[in-house]
LUMDRENTOR-818439 format. One line per 10 residues: number of its first residue (from 1); their letters; for each residue x, y, z of C-alpha. Coordinates in pm, 1 decimal. Each point is the difference from the previous one (the first is absolute). Layout:
BEGIN
NUM	A	X:Y:Z ~ ...;
//
This chain:
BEGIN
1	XXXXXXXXXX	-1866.8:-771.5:2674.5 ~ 269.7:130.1:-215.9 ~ 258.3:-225.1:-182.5 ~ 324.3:20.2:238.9 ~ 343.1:38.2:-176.1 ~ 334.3:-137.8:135.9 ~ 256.9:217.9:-211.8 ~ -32.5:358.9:-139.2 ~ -6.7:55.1:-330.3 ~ 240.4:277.3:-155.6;
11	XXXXXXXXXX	-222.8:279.9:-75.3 ~ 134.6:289.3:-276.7 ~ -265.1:294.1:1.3 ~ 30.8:189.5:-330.0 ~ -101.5:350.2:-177.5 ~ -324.4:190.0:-121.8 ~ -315.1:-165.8:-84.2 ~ 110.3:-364.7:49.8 ~ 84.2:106.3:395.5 ~ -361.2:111.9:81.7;
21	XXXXXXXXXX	-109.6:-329.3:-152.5 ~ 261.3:-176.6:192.7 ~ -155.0:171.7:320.3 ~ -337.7:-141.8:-95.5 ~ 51.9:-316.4:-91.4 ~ 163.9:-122.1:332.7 ~ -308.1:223.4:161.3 ~ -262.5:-153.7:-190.9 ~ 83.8:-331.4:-175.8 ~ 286.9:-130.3:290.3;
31	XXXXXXXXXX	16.4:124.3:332.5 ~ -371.2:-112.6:93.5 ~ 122.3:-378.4:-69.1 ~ 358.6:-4.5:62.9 ~ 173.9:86.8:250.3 ~ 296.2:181.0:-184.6 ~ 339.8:-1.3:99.6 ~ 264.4:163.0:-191.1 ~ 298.8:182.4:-4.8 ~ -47.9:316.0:-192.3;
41	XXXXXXXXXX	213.7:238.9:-203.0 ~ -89.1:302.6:-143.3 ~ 96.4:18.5:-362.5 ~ -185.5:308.4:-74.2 ~ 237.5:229.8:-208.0 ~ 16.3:253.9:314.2 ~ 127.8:-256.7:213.2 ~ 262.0:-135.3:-240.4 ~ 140.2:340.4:-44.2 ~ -17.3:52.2:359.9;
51	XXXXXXXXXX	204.0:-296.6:68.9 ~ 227.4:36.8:-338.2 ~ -164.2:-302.8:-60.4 ~ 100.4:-254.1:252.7 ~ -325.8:-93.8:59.7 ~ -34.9:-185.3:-301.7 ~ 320.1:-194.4:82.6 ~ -120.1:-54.0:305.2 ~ -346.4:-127.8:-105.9 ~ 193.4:-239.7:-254.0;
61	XXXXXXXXXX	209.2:-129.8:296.3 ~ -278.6:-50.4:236.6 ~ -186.1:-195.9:-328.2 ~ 313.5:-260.3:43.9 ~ -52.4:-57.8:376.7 ~ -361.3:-38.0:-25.5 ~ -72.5:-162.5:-336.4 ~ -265.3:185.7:-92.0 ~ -118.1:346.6:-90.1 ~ -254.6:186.8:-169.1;
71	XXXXXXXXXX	74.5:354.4:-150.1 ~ -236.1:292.8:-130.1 ~ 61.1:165.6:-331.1 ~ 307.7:259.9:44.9 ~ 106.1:309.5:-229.5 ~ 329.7:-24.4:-183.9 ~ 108.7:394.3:-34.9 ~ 97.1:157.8:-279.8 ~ 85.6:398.9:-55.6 ~ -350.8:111.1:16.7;
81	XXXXXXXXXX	-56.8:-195.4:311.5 ~ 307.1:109.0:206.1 ~ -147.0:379.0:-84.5 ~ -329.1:-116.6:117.4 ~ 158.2:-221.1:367.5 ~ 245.8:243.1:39.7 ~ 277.5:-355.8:20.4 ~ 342.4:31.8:40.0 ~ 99.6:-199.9:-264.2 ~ -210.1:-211.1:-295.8;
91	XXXXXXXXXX	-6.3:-354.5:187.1 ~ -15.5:-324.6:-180.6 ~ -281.4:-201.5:-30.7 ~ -119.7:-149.1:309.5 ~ -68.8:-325.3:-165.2 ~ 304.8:-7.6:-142.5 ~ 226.2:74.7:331.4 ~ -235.9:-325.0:171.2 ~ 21.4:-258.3:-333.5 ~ 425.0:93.8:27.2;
101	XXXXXXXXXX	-17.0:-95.8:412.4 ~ -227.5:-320.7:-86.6 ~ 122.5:-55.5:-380.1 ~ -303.8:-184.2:-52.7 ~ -257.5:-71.3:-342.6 ~ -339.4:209.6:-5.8 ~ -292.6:-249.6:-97.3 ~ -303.3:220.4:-117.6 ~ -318.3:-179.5:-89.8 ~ -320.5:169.5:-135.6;
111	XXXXXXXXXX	-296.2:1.8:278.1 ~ -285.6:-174.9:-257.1 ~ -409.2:111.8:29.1 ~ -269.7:-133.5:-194.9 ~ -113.4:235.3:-199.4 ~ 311.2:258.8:-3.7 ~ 94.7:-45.4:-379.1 ~ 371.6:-39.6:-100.2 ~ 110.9:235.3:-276.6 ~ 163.6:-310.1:-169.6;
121	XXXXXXXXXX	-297.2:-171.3:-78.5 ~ 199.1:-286.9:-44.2 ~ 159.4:-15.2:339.0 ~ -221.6:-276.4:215.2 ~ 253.4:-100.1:312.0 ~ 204.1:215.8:164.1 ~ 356.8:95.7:-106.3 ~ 244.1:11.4:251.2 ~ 326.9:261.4:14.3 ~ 274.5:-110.6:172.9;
131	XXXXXXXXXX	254.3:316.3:25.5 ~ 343.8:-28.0:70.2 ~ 3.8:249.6:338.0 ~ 418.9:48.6:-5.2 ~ 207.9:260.9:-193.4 ~ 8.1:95.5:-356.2 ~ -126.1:377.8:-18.3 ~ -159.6:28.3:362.2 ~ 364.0:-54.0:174.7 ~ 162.2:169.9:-314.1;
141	XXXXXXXXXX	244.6:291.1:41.7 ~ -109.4:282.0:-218.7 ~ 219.8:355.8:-77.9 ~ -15.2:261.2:-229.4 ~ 320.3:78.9:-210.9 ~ 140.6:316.9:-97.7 ~ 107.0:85.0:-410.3 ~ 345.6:-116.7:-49.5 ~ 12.9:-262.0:292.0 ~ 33.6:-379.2:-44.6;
151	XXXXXXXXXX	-195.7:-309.4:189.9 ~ 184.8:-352.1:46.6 ~ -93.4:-318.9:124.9 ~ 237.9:-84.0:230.4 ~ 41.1:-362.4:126.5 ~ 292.6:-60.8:294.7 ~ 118.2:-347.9:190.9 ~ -63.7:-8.5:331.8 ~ 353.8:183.6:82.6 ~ -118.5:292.2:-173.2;
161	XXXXXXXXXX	225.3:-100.3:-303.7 ~ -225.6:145.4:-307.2 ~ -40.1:-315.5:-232.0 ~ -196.3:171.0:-282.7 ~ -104.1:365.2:-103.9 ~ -280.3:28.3:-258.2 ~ -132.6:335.8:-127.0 ~ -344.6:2.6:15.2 ~ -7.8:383.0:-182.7 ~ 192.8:267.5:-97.4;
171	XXXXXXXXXX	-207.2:310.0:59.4 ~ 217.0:252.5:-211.0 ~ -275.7:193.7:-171.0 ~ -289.5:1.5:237.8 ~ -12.9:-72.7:372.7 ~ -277.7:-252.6:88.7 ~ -81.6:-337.5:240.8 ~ 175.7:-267.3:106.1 ~ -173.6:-323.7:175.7 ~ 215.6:-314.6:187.4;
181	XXXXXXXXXX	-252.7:-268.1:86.4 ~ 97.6:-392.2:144.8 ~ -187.9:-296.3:87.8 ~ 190.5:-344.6:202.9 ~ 6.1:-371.8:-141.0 ~ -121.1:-40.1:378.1 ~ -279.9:198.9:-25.2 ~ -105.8:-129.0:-403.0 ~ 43.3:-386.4:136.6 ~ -261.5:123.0:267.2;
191	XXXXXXXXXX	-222.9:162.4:-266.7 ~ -6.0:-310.4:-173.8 ~ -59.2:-238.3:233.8 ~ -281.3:193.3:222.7 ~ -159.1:29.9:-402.9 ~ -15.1:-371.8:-47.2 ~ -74.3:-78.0:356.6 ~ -302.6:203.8:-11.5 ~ -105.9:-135.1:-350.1 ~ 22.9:-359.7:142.5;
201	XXXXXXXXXX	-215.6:125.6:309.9 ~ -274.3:152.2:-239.1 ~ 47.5:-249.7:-320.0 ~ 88.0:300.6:-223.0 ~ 211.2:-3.2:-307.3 ~ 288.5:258.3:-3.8 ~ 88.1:226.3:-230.4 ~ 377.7:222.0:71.4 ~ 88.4:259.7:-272.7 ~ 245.7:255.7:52.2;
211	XXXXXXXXXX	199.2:226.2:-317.8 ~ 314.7:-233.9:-41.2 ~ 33.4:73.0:-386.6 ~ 64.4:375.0:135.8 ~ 155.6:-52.7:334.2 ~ 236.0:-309.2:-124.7 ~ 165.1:-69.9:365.6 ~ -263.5:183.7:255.0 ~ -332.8:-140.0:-123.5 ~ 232.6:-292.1:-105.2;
221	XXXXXXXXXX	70.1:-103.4:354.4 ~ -349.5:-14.3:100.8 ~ -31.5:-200.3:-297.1 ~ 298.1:-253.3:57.7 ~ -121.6:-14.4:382.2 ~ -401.7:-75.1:-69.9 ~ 117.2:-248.7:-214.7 ~ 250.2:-197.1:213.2 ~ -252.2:88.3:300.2 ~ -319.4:-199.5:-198.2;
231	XXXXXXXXXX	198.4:-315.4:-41.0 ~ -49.3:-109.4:367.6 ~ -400.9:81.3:-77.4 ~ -5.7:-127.5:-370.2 ~ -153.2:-350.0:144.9 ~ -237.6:163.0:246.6 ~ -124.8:235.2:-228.4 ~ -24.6:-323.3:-281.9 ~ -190.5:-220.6:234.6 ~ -258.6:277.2:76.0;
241	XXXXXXXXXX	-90.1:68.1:-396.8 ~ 218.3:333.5:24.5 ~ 244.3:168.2:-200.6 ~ 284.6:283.8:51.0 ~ 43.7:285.1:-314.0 ~ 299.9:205.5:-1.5 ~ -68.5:271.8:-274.8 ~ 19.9:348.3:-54.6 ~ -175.9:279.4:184.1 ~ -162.9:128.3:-317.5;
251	XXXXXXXXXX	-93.4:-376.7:-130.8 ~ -64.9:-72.8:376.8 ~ -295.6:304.4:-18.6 ~ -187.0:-87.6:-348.9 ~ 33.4:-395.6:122.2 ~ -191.3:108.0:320.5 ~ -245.6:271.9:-127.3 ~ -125.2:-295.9:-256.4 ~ -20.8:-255.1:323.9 ~ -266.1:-149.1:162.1;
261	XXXXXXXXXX	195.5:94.7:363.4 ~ 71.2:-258.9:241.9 ~ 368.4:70.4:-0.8 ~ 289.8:154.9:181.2 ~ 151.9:280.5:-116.6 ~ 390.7:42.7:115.8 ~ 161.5:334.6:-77.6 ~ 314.2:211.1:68.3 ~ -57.9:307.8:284.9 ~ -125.6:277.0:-215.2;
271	XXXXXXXXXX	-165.8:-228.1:-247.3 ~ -228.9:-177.1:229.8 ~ -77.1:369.4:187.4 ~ -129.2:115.2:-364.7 ~ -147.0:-341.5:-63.4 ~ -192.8:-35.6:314.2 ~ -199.0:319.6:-25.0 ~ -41.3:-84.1:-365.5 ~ -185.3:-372.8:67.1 ~ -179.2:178.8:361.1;
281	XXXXXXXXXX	-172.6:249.0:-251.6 ~ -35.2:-279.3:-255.3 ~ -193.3:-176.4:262.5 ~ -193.4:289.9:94.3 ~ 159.8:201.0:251.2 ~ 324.7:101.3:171.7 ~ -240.4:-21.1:282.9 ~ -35.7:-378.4:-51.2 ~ 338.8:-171.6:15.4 ~ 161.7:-163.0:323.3;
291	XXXXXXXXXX	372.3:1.6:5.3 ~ 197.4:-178.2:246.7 ~ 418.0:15.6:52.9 ~ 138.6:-318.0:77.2 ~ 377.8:-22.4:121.1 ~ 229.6:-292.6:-53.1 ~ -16.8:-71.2:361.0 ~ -384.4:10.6:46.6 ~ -80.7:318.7:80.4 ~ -289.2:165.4:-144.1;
301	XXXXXXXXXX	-142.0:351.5:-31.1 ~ -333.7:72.7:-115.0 ~ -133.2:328.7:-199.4 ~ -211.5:146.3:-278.5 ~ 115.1:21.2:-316.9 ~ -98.2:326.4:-61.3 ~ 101.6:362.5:155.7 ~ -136.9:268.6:215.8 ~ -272.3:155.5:-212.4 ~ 108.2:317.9:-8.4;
311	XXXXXXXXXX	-339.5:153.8:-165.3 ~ -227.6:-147.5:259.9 ~ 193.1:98.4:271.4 ~ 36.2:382.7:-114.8 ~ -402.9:-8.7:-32.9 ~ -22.4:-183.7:321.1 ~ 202.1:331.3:203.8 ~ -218.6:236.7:-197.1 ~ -296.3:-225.6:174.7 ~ -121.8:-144.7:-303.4;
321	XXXXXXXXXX	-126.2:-382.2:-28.1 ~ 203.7:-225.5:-151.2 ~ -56.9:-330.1:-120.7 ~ 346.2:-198.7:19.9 ~ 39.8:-333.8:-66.4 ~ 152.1:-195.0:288.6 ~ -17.4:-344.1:-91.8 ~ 309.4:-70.4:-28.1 ~ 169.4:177.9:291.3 ~ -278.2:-201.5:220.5;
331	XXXXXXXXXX	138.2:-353.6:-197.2 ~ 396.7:138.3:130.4 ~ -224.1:-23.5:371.4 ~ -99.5:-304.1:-49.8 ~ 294.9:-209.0:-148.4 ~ 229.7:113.5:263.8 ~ -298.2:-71.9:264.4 ~ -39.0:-352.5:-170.6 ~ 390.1:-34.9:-87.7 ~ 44.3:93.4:408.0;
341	XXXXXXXXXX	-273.3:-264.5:109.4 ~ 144.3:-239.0:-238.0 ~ 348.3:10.5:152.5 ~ -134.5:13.4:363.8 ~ -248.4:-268.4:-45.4 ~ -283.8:219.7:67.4 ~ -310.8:-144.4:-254.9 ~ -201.7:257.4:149.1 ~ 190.7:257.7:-115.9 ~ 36.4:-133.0:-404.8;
351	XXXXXXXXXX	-372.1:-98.0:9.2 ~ -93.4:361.8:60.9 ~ 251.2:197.4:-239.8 ~ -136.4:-259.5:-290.4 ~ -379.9:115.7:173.0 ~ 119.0:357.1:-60.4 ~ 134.0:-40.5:-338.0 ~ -346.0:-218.1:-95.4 ~ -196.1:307.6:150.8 ~ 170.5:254.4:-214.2;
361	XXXXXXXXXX	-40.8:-201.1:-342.9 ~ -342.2:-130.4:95.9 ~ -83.5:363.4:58.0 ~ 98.2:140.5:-312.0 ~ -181.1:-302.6:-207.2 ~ -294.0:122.9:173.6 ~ 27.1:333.1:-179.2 ~ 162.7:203.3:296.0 ~ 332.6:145.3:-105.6 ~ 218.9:347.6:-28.5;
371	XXXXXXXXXX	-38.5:182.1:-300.5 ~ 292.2:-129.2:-161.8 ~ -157.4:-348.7:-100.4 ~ -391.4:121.5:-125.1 ~ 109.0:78.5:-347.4 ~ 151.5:-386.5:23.8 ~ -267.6:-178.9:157.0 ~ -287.0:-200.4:-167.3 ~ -206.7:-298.1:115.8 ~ -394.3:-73.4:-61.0;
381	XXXXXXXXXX	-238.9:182.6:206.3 ~ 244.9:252.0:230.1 ~ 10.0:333.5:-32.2 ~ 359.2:155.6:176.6 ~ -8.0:192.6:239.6 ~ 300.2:267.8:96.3 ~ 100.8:-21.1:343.2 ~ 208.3:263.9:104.2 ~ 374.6:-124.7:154.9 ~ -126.0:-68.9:413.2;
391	XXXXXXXXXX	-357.0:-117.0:-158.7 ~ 187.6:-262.2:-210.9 ~ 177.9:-109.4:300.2 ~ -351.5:-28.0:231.8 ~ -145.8:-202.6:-240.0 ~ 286.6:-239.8:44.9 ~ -73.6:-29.9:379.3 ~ -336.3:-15.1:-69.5 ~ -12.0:-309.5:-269.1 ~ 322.7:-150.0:297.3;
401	XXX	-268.5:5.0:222.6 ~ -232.9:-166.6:-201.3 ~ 229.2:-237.3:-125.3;
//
């Protein structure tokens, strides 16, 4: 009998490679044991042109009533892909639109095998990113300037009374960029406390680093706040043998390339995007990294860390096997199916995503993986074997059936 569920979860369908695998893995690895109820949203790039986006709003909104979602890997357009989709317009990052609705933190943790080898030899527990998900560059306003045209920072009172005009550059010679970017004291205070919330949950020191010697009053905000933030966890975090680090973002990256891991790793928006992919590959593989978005309200949406896979998906339409990893699009399946059974007090439902997520790593220890881990994997005695990207995912069901 399959596992009954008592509220839907949000599902966002995505773009390229990482869709057919989305397709699969509720045929293959879900669907025969659950069940599934969800409310679903088609974030595929067609769609969000079709709709000038809305949908993504919409899917963000529909994440607030129900608590929990689960979203596929999505394409962020540039030039060469509005020629390619034919869009209206270059939209923004789908990611970005949904962490702006929820203004939550994005907690990625590296999916661990024996015998896939770390390229930090040195690296023994997992390292944690925690990524601000609100403002700085992804909600910035962006325009280029013409030669002999000026740019201001403009600040006005809530009458519309201008309090303070700063010129950010006089382009007299050469035309060029301009960039405005913001961030809240709300949204910061939120950072920091969902940071040293989850570090209390998992017993993980925390390192914060950000570029305040450059940035004296933006990265020195973040600063101020962590700071005044960590004094209502200074005790907690002392009782449990832990420690906070504020330091900066260049120190913060020798300090934890010479680490053992076991720590959390806070960072700014666009420093814990470039961060993330850095420790994933670190670990192994993009491939292998679960990321979850938490909101200060409790609302949580689950994806993988990685994108669409472009070059699979181009060989896949030309009818060519493919070998794509999908680990860690089936771990976004199965926190928001354990995250959903958690909240609606359905064991049943947790026991089988952590079944699912066991089946997948026990799988791969037994030498079955994509191609992306071989060159990575080593233990006594197995030989690896290349699976291409819907054999990977039937050895899964097969070991869940075992198991």
């Amino acid at each position: 009998m399959k596992i009954a569920m008592k509220t839907p979860l949000v599902e966002m369908d995505g773009d390229e490679m990482t869709r057919i695998l989305w397709k699969e893995i509720k045929e293959i690895l879900i669907e025969p044991y659950v069940d599934l109820k969800t409310e679903y949203y088609d974030l595929g790039l067609v769609n969000r042109d079709k709709t000038d986006d809305e949908v993504t709003k919409e899917s963000a909104l529909a994440t607030k009533k129900y608590g929990v979602a689960v979203k596929c890997a999505t394409i962020t357009p540039n030039l060469q892909r509005m020629k390619e989709y034919k869009l209206k317009k270059l939209w923004k990052s789908p990611n970005g639109t949904i962490r702006r609705i929820l203004d939550g933190t994005v907690f990625r943790a590296p999916i661990l095998c024996e015998g896939i080898r770390s390229y930090v030899p040195g690296w023994k527990q997992p390292i944690v990113l925690a990524r601000h998900a609100y403002g700085d560059v992804y909600s910035a306003v962006d325009e280029e300037i013409g030669a002999g045209e000026k740019v201001y920072l403009v600040r006005e009172d809530a009458a519309g009374k201008v309090i303070k005009k700063t010129l950010v550059h006089d382009f007299a010679s050469s035309g060029g960029v301009a960039q405005g970017m913001h961030n809240s004291d709300d949204s910061i205070a939120s950072f920091a406390h969902s940071c040293f919330r989850y570090a209390l949950d998992c017993k993980l020191p925390v390192i914060f680093a950000t570029k305040d010697t450059i940035s004296k009053q933006y990265d020195g905000r973040f600063k101020q706040i962590f700071a005044e933030v960590y004094k209502q966890y200074e005790k907690a975090f002392e009782e449990n043998g832990m420690w906070y680090l504020y330091t900066l973002i260049d120190d913060a990256v020798a300090r934890v390339v010479r680490s053992e891991g076991g720590l959390l790793w806070a960072c700014k928006n666009y420093d814990g995007d470039v961060m993330s992919d850095m420790v994933a590959t670190a670990y192994g593989s993009l491939g292998m990294m679960s990321s979850v978005l938490v909101s200060p309200d409790g609302k949580y949406e689950y994806e993988a860390a990685h994108g669409t896979v472009t070059r699979h998906y181009y060989k896949h339409l030309k009818g060519e096997e493919t070998s794509t990893n999908s680990v860690a699009t089936i771990f976004a399946w199965t926190g928001a199916l354990a995250k959903r059974g958690e909240i609606d007090g359905i064991p049943a439902l947790c026991s089988f995503a952590r079944r699912l997520e066991n089946a997948c790593v026990k799988t791969i220890e037994e030498g079955k993986m994509t191609g992306d881990l071989i060159p990575l994997f080593s233990r006594e005695g197995i030989v690896p074997e290349k699976l291409s990207s819907t054999g990977f995912l039937r050895a899964v069901a097969a070991w869940l059936e075992r198991g």
